[in-house]
N, C-alpha and C positions, 0 to 999 in steps of 0.2 A: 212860477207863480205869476200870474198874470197883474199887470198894472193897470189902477184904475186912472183914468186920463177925462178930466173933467174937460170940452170944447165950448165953447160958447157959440150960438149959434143966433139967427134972428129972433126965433121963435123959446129962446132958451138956453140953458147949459145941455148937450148932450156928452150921457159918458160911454165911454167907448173902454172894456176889459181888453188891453195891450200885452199880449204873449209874444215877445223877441227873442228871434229865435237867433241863435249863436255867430252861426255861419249862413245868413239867410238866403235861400233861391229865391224869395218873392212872397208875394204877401196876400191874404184872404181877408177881408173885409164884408161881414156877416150883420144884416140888419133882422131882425123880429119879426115876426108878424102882428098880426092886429089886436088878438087878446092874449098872447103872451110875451114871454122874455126871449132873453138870449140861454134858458135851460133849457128850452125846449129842441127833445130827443135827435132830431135830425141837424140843426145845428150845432149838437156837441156832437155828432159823427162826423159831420165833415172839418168842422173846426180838429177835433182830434187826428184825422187822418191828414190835413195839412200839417200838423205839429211832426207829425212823422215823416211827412214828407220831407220836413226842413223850412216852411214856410212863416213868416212872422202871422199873427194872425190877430185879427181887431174886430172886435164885436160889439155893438155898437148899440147901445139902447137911445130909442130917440127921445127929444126933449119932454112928450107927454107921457113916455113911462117915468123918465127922472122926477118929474113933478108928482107923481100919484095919481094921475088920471086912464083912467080903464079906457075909455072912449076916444079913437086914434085921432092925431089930428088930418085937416083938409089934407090933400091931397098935395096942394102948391107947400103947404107949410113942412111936410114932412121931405119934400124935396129940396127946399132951402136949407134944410137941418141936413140935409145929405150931400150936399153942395159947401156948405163950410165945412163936415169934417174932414172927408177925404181931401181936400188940401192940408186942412189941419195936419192932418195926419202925414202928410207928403213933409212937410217943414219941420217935422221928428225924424225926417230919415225911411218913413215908410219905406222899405225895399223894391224894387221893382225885380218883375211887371208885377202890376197890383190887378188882383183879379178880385171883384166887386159880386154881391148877391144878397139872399136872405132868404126864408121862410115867406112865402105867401104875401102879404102887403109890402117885406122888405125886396122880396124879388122885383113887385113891381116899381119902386121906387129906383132900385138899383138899375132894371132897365130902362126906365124914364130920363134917366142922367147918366146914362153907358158914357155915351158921346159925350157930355158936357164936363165930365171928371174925367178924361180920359185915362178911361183903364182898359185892361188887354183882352178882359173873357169876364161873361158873366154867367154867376153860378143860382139857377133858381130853383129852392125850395119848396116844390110844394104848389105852382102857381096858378093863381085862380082863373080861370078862363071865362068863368062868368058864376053869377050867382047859385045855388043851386036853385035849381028847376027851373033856370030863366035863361036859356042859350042864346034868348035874343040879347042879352045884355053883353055884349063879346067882348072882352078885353085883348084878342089877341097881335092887335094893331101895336100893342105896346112890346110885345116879345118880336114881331115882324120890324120893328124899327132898330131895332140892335144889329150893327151891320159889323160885328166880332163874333167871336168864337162861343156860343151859348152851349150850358147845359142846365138840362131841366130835369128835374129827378120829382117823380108823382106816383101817387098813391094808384094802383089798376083800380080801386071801386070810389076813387076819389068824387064826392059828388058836386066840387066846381070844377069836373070835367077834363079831357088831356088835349096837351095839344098834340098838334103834329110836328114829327120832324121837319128839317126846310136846311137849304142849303145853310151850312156855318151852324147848326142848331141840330143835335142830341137829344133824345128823350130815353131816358131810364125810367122805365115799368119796372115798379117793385108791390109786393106785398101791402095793404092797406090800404087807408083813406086819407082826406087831408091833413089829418093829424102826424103820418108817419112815423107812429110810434112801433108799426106792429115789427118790425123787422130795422132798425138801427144799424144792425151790420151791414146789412142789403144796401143800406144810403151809401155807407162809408165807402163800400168796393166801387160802389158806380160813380164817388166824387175822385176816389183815388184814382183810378187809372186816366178818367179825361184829367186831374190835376196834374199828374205826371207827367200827361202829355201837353199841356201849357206851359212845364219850366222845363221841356229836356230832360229828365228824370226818365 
């Protein structure tokens, strides 16, 4: 049963749902996307198949879901909330190597601060490349600045788009759209074996 762990952050309290795992290989730290939680389908697949793996896992709702607001925060702000957990989280014993990700908004947050949290691989959900039907709008400077171990698991008719593979960086084509609901299992196989091969497993 998973523990809820209240952080304080600039922008607020974020809580983070803390699964410890027994005999830990290492740890998954999982953020949201922009209009939902941490139930959302492909977060509980990889969050689950890290449980399996042996890994502790933490998932992390940030300060504007804990307060009730639909509407994500800026950009810098949802960064600084990511920036005090993950130490937070480190001075609980977080296990190492602590491999860092999320769903769509938390992906790209997660690789916005790869480097400043230093963690070992980052795991992205779902991640938007650009708006849909706006490819001028390119986010992929932010997945190209991650200079560890990426994987990226997207919807094949996803319409913010896929990236490309690139040295140190994985893409898993599966079944659906951005939402990643249509196939759950599909996520899980394509997070477990790149996560196996992050802790030696």
């Amino acid at each position: 049963m998973a523990e809820r762990v209240k952080i304080e952050t600039p922008h607020g309290p974020a809580t983070v749902h803390l699964d410890d795992a027994e005999a830990p290989r290492g740890s998954l730290v999982l953020g949201h996307g922009a209009g939902g939680g941490i139930e959302a389908p492909d977060i509980q697949a990889a969050a689950g198949v890290a449980r399996e793996l042996g890994l502790t896992v933490a998932l992390v709702e940030q300060p504007y879901r804990v307060a009730g607001r639909k509407a994500p925060a800026p950009p810098k702000q949802l960064d600084a909330a990511w920036l005090a957990v993950i130490p937070a989280l480190r001075d609980r014993s977080l296990p190492d190597p602590v491999i860092a990700g999320g769903r769509s908004l938390g992906a790209r947050v997660a690789c916005r601060t790869a480097a400043a949290t230093e963690v070992s691989a980052v795991l992205c959900l779902a991640f938007p490349v650009h708006p849909p039907g706006k490819p001028e709008r390119n986010r992929l400077d932010e997945l190209d600045a991650v200079e560890l171990p990426v994987l990226v698991v997207q919807g094949e008719s996803d319409p913010f788009g896929m990236p490309p593979e690139a040295p140190g960086r994985q893409v898993a084509k599966v079944a659906g759209n951005h939402g990643l609901k249509a196939d759950p299992d599909a996520v899980g196989e394509a997070v477990r074996a790149w996560l196996a091969a992050r802790i030696g497993a």
